[in-house]
N, C-alpha and C positions, 0 to 999 in steps of 0.2 A: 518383267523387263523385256525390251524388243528385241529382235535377233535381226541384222542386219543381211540379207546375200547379197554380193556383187559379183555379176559375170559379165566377162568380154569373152570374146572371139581372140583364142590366140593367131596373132599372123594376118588379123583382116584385111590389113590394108596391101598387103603382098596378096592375098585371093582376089582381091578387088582387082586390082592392074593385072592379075595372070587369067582372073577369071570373070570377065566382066560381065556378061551375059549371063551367066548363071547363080552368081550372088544375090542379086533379086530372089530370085527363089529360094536359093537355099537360105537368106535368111528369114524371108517369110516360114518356112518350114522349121530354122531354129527357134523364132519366135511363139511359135505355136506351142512348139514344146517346151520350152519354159514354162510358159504360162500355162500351160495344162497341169505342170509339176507342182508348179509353185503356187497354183490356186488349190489343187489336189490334195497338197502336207500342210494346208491352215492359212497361205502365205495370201500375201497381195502385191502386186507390183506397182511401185510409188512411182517410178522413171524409166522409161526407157533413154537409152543412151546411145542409139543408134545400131552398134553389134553387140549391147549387151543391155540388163535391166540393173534395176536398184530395185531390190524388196524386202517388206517388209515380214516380221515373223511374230506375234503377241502370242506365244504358247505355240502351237501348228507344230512341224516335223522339221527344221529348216535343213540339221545336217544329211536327213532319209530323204529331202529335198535335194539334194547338190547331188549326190551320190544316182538317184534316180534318171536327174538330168543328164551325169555324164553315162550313164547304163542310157539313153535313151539317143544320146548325139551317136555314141559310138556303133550303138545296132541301125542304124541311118542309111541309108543309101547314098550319097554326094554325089554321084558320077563321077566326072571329069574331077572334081573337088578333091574327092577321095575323102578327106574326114572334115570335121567342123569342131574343134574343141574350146 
């Protein structure tokens, strides 16, 4: 049976208007890490959603997935952002 993950960006649209120059990048830089996680623990990503993805799990790691991603957002650098959750 599949295993579903869904993530967003808590607060994006408040980092967007506070941080507008820097969101480009930092979410290129979230997006990388997702998908580095979530191809890593078995996963596939069906959708992006803009600050976050829709993927898929047939077997793969998906909760050692979520858990990795947020051990990976949190050890992050942001700058100005300060975090990305």
């Amino acid at each position: 049976m599949p295993v579903f993950l869904l993530t967003d960006i808590e607060g994006s649209t408040r980092l967007w208007e506070t941080f507008p120059a820097q969101m480009g990048r930092a979410l290129a830089r979230h997006d990388a890490i997702l998908r580095r996680e979530i191809e890593g623990h078995g996963g596939r990503v069906v959708k992006h959603t803009g600050d976050g993805v829709l993927a898929v799990f047939e077997g793969g790691r998906p909760l050692r997935c979520a858990l990795e991603v947020q051990k990976a957002l949190a050890g992050e650098n942001w700058g100005e952002i300060r975090e990305i959750r």
